[in-house]
C-alpha positions as CSV (number, residue, x, y, z in Angstrom):
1,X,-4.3,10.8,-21.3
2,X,-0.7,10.7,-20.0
3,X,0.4,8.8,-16.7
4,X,3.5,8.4,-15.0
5,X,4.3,5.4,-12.2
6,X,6.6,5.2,-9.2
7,X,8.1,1.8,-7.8
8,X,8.4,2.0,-3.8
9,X,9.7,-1.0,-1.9
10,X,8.6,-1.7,1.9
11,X,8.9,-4.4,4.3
12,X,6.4,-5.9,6.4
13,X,5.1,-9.0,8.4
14,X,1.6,-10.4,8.2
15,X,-0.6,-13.2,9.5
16,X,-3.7,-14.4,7.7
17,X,-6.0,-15.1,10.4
18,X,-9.0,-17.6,8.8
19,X,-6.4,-19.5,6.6
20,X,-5.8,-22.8,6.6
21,X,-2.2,-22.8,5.6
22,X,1.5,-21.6,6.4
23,X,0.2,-18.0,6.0
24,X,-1.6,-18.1,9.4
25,X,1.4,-17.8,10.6
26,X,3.2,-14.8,11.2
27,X,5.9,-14.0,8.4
28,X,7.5,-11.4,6.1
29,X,7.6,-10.0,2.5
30,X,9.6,-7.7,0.6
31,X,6.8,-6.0,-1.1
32,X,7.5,-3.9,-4.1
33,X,3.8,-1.3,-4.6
34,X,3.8,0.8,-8.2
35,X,1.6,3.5,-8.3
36,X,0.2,5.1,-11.3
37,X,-1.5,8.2,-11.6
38,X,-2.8,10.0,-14.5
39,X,-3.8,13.6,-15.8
40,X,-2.6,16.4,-18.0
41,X,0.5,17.5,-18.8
42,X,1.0,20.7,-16.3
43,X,1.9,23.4,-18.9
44,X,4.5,24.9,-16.9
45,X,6.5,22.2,-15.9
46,X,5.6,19.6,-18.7
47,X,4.7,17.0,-16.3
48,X,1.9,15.4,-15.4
49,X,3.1,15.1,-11.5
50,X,6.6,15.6,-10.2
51,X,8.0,12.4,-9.1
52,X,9.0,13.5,-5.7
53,X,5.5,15.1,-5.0
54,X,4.3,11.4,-5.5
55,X,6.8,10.1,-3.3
56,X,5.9,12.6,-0.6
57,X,2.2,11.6,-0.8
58,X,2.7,8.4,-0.6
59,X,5.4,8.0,2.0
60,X,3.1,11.0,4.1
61,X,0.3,8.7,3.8
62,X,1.2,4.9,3.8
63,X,4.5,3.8,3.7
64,X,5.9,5.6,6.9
65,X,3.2,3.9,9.0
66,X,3.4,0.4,7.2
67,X,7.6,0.2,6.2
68,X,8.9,-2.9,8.7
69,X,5.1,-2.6,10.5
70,X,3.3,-5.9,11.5
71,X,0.4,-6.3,9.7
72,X,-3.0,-8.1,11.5
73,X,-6.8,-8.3,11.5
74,X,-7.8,-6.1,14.0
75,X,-9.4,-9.0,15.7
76,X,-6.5,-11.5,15.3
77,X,-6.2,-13.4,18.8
78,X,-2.7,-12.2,18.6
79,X,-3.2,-8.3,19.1
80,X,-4.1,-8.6,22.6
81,X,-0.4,-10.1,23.1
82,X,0.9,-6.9,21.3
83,X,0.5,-4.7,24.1
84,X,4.2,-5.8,24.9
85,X,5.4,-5.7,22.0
86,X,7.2,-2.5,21.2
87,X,7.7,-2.9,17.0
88,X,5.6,-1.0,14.7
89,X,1.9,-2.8,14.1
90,X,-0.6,-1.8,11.4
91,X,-4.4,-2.9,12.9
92,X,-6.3,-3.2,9.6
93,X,-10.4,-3.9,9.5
94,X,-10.3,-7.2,7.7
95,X,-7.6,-9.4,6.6
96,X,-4.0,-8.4,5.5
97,X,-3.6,-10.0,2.3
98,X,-2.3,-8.4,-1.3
99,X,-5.8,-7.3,-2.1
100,X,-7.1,-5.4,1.0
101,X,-3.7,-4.0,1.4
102,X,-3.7,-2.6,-2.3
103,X,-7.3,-1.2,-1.2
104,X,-6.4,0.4,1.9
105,X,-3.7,1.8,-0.4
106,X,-5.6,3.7,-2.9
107,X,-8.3,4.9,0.0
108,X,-5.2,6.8,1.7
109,X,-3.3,8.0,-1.3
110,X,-5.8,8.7,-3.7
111,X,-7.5,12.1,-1.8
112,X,-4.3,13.5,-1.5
113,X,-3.2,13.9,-4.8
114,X,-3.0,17.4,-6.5
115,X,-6.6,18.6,-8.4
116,X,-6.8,17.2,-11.7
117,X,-4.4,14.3,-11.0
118,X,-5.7,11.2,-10.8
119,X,-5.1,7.5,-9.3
120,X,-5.0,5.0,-12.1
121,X,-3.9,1.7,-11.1
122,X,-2.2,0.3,-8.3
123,X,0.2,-3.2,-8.2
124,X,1.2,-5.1,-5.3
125,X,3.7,-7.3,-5.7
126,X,3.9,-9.6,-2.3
127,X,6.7,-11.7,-4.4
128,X,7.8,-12.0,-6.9
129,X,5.7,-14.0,-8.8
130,X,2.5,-12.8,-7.2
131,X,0.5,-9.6,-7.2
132,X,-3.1,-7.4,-6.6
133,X,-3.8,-5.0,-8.8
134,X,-6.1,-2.2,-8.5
135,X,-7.5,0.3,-11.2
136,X,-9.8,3.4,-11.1
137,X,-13.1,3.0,-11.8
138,X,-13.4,6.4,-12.5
């Protein structure tokens, strides 16, 4: 089976709440997502996806809300403070790290994409040297 993948590059800020490091503090990454989906070649157009489809699915569905957004556990001691504040924030369910991130990713883009097209693997690169992955299990 055939697959293509799309780099997208986002900023964002995070705070890891039960960590017992620098990471519990609020900072930033430059994170750089590639997102691979798989399926036949459409006979028409002799693609399995058009490019620009994916990057409307997942710009529609993740990056608009997350691109320079604060990322925090929804109970972080900090988001009752954030009433004031007047950035872009990103409540998630659990903590924000690379792996339930690259989860939340695939649970929005993955029921968007067109019948027969498939997500295959996700990678989350929160620097350079360090990533989450994620693949199908289907």
């Amino acid at each position: 089976m055939l697959s293509i993948t799309k780099k997208f590059r986002f900023e964002a800020a995070h705070a890891i709440l039960n960590y017992d490091g620098l990471c519990k503090n609020i900072h930033g990454h430059s994170y750089e997502l590639l997102v691979t989906v798989c399926g036949p070649k459409d006979p028409e157009t002799q693609m399995v996806m058009d490019f620009k489809l994916l990057k409307q699915i997942v710009n529609d569905n993740f990056l608009k809300q997350a691109d320079h957004a604060l990322f925090l556990n929804q109970y972080h001691p900090a988001v009752m403070e954030l009433d004031v504040y007047q950035g872009k924030k990103f409540m998630m369910q659990g903590e924000p790290t690379a792996e339930n991130i690259i989860e939340m990713i695939a649970e929005l883009v993955r029921w968007k994409l067109p019948a027969g097209i498939k997500l295959k693997r996700l990678r989350l690169f929160e620097t350079e040297s360090s990533f989450a992955d994620w693949e199908s299990d289907y």
